[in-house]
MIDOSE-1310 file (N, C-alpha, C; in nm, 2 decimals, decimal comma, always signed):
residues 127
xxxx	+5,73/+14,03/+15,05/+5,61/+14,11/+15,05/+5,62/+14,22/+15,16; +5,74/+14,20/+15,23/+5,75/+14,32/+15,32/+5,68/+14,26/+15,49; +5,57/+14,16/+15,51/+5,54/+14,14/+15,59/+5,62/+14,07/+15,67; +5,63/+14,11/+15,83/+5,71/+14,08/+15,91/+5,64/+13,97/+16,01
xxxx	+5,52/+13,97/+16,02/+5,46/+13,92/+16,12/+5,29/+13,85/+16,09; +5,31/+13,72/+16,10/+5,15/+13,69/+16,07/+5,10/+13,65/+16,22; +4,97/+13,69/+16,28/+4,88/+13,67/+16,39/+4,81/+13,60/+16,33; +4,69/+13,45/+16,36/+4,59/+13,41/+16,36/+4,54/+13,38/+16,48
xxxx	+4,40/+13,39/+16,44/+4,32/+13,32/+16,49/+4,30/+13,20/+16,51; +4,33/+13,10/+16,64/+4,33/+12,95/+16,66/+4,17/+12,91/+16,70; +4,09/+12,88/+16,67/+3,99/+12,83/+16,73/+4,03/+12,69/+16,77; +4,09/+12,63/+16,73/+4,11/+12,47/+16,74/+4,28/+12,44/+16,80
xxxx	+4,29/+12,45/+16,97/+4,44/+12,46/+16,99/+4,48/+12,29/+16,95; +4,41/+12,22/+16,89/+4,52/+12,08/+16,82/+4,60/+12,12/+16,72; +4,55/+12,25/+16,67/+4,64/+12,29/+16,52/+4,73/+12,40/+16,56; +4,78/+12,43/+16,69/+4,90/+12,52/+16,73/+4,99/+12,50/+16,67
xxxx	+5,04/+12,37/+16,68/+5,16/+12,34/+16,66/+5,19/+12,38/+16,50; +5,07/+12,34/+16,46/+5,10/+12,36/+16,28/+5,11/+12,48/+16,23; +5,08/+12,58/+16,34/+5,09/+12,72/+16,33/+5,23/+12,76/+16,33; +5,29/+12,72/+16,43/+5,40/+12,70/+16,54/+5,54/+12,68/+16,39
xxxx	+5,52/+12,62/+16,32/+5,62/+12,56/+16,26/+5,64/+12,65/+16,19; +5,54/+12,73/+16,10/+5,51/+12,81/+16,00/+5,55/+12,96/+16,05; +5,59/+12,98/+16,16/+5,67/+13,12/+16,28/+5,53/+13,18/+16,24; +5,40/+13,14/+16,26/+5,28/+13,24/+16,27/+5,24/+13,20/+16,41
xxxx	+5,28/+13,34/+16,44/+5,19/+13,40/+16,58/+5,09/+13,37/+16,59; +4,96/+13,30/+16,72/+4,92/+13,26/+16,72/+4,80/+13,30/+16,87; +4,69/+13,34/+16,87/+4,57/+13,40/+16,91/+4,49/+13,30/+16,96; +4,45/+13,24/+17,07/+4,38/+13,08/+17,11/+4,30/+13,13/+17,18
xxxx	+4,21/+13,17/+17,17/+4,07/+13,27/+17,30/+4,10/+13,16/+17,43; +4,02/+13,01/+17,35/+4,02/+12,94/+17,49/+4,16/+12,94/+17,56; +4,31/+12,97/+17,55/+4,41/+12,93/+17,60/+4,43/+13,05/+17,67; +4,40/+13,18/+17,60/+4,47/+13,34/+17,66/+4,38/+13,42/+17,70
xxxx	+4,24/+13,37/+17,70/+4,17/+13,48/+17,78/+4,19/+13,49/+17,91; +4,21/+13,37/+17,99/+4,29/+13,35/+18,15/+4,39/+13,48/+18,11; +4,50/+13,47/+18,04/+4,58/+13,54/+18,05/+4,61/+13,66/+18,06; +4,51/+13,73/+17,98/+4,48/+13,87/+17,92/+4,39/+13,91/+18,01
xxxx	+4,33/+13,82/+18,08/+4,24/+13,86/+18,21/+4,33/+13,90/+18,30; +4,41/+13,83/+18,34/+4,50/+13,83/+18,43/+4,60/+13,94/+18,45; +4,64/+13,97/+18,32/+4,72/+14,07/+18,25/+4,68/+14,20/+18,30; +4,53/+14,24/+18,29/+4,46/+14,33/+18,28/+4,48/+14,36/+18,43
xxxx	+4,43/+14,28/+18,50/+4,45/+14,28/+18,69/+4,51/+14,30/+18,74; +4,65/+14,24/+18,68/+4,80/+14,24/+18,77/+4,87/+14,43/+18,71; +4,82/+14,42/+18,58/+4,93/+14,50/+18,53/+4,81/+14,64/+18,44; +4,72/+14,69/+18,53/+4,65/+14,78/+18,44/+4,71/+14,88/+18,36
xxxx	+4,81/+14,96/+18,46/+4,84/+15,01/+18,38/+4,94/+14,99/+18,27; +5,04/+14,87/+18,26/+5,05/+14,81/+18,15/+4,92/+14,80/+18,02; +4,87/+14,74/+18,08/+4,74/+14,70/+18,02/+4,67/+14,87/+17,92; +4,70/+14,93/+17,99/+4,65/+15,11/+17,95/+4,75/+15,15/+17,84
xxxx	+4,82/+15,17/+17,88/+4,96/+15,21/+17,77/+4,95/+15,09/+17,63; +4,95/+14,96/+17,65/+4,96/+14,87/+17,48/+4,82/+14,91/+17,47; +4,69/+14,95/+17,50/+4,56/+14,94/+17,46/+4,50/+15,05/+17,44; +4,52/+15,18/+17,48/+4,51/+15,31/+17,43/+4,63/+15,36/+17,37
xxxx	+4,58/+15,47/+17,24/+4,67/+15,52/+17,17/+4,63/+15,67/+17,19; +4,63/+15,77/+17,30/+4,62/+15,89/+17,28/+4,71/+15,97/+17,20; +4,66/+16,06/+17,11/+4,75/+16,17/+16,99/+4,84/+16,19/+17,04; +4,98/+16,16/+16,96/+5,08/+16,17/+16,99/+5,16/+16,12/+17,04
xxxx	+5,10/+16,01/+17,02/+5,21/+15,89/+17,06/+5,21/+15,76/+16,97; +5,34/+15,67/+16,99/+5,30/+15,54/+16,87/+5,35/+15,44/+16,93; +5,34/+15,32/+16,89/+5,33/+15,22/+16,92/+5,44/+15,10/+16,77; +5,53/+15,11/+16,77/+5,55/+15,03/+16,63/+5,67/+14,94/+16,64
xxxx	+5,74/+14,87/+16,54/+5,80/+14,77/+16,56/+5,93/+14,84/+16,46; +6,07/+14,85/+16,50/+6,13/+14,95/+16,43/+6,27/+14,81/+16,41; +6,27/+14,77/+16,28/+6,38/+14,69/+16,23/+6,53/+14,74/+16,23; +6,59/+14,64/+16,25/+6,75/+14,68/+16,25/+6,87/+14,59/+16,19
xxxx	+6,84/+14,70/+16,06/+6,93/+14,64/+15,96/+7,10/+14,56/+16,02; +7,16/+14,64/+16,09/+7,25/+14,62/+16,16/+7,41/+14,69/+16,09; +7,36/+14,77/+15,95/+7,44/+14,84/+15,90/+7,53/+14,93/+15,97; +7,46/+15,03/+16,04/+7,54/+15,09/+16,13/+7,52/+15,06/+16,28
xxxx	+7,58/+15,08/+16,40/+7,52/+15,02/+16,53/+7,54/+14,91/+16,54; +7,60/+14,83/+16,47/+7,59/+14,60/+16,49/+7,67/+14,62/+16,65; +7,61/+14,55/+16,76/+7,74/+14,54/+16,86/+7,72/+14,65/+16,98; +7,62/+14,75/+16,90/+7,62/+14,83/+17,02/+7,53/+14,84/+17,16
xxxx	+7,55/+14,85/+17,26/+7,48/+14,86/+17,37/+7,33/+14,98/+17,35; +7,23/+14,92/+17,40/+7,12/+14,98/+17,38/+7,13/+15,18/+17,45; +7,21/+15,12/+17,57/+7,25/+15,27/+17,61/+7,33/+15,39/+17,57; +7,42/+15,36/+17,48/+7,47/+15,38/+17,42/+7,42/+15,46/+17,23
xxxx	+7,28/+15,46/+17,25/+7,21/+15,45/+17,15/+7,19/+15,62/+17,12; +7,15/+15,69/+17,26/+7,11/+15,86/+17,25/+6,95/+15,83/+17,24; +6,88/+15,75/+17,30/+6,71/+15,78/+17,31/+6,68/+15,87/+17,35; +6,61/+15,92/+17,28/+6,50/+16,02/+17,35/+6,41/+16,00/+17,45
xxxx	+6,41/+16,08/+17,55/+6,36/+16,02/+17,69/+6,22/+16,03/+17,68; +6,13/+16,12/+17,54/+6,00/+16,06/+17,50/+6,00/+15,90/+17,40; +6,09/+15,80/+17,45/+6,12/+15,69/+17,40/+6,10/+15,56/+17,47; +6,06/+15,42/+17,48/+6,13/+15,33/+17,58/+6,08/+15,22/+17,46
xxxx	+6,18/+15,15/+17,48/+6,22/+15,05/+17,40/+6,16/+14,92/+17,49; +6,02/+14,84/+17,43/+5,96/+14,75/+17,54/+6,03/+14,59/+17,52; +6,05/+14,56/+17,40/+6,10/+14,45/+17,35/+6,15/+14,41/+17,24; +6,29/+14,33/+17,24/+6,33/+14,28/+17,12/+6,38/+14,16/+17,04
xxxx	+6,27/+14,13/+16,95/+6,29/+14,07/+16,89/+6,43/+13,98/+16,79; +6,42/+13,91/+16,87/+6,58/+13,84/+16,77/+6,55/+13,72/+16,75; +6,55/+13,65/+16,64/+6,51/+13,50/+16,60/+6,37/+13,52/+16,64; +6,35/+13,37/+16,72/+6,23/+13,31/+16,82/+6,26/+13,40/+16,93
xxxx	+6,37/+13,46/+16,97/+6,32/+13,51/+17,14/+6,26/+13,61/+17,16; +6,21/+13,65/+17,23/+6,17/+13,81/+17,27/+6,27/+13,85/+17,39; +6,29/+13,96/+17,40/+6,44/+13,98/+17,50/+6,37/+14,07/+17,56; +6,39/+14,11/+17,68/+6,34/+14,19/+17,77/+6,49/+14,32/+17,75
xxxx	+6,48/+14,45/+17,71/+6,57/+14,50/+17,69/+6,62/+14,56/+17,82; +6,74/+14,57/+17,83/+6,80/+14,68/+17,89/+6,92/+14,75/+17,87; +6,99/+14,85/+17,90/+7,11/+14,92/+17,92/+7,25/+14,84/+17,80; +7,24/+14,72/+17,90/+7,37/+14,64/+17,86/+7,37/+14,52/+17,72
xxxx	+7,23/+14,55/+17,66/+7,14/+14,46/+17,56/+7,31/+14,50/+17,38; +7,31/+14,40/+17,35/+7,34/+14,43/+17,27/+7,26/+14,43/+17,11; +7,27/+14,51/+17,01/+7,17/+14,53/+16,94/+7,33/+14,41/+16,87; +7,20/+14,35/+16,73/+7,24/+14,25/+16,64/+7,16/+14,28/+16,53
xxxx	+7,26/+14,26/+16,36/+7,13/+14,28/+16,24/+7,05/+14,18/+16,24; +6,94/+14,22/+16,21/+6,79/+14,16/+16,21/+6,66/+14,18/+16,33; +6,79/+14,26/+16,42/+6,65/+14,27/+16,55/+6,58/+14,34/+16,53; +6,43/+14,33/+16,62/+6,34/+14,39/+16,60/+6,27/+14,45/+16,71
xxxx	+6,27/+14,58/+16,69/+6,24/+14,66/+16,85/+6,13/+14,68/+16,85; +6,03/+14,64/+16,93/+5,90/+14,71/+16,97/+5,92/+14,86/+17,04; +5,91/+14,94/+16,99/+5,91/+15,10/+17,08/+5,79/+15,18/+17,11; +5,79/+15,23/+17,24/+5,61/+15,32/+17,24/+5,70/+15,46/+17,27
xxxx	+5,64/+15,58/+17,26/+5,67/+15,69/+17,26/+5,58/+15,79/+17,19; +5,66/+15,88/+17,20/+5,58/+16,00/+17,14/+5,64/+16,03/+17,03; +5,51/+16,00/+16,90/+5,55/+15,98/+16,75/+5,60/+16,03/+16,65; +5,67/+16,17/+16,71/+5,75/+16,22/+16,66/+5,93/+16,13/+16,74
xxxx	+5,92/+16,15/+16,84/+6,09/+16,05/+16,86/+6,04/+15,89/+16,81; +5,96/+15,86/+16,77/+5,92/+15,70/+16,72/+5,99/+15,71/+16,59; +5,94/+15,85/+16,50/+5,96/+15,84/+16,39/+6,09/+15,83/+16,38; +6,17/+15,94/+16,44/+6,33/+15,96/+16,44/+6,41/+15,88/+16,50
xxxx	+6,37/+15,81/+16,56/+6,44/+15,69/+16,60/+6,45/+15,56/+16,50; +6,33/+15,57/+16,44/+6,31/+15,47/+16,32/+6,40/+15,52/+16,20; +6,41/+15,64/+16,18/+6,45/+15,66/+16,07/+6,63/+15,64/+16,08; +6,69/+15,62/+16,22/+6,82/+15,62/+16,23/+6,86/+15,47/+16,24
xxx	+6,76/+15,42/+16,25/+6,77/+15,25/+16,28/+6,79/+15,16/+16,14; +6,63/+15,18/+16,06/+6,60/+15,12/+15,96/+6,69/+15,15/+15,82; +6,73/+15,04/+15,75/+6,79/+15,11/+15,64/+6,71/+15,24/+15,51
């Protein structure tokens, strides 16, 4: 169906786990409001950039087939410096990217930028 990602709602953290098995992402108020509080304190302006979307910029999750690029170093890529690549998804991990990151088919890049290099970036990535 094309969906890459399911979020719920946990009100009941005894059924995490059941969530957990089924790779759905998972939302617990009682577990992550400490977090997201904390989040907000330590890291505002983190906190500013994932939570406002001013015109002209995007926020999206850009797949990689691995057709062309398998192996290659993220630096190596030619981003556009209205680009930064926050996280990538491979399996279960989330990878904290950098320079020497090698890209692999199936990953999945969270990118923020300005939505015209989001777009063009996506479009060189995705099959």
């Amino acid at each position: 169906m094309g969906v890459r990602h399911i979020v719920a709602l946990v009100n009941h953290p005894a059924r995490l786990e059941e969530f957990k098995e089924l790779e759905i992402q998972t939302y617990a108020p009682d577990l992550q409001r400490a977090t997201l509080l904390t989040l907000m304190a330590s890291n505002p302006d983190l906190f500013r950039i994932l939570t406002t979307h001013p015109e002209g910029r995007a926020i999206e999750e850009v797949f990689f087939a691995g057709r062309r690029g398998a192996g290659r170093l993220l630096r190596n890529l030619r981003i556009s410096s209205d680009l930064l690549i926050i996280s990538i998804h491979r399996g279960r991990e989330v990878l904290v990217p950098h320079g020497n990151t090698r890209l692999e088919p199936g990953d999945v890049l969270t990118v923020l930028g300005d939505a015209e290099a989001v777009k063009d970036f996506k479009a060189r990535l995705e099959p």
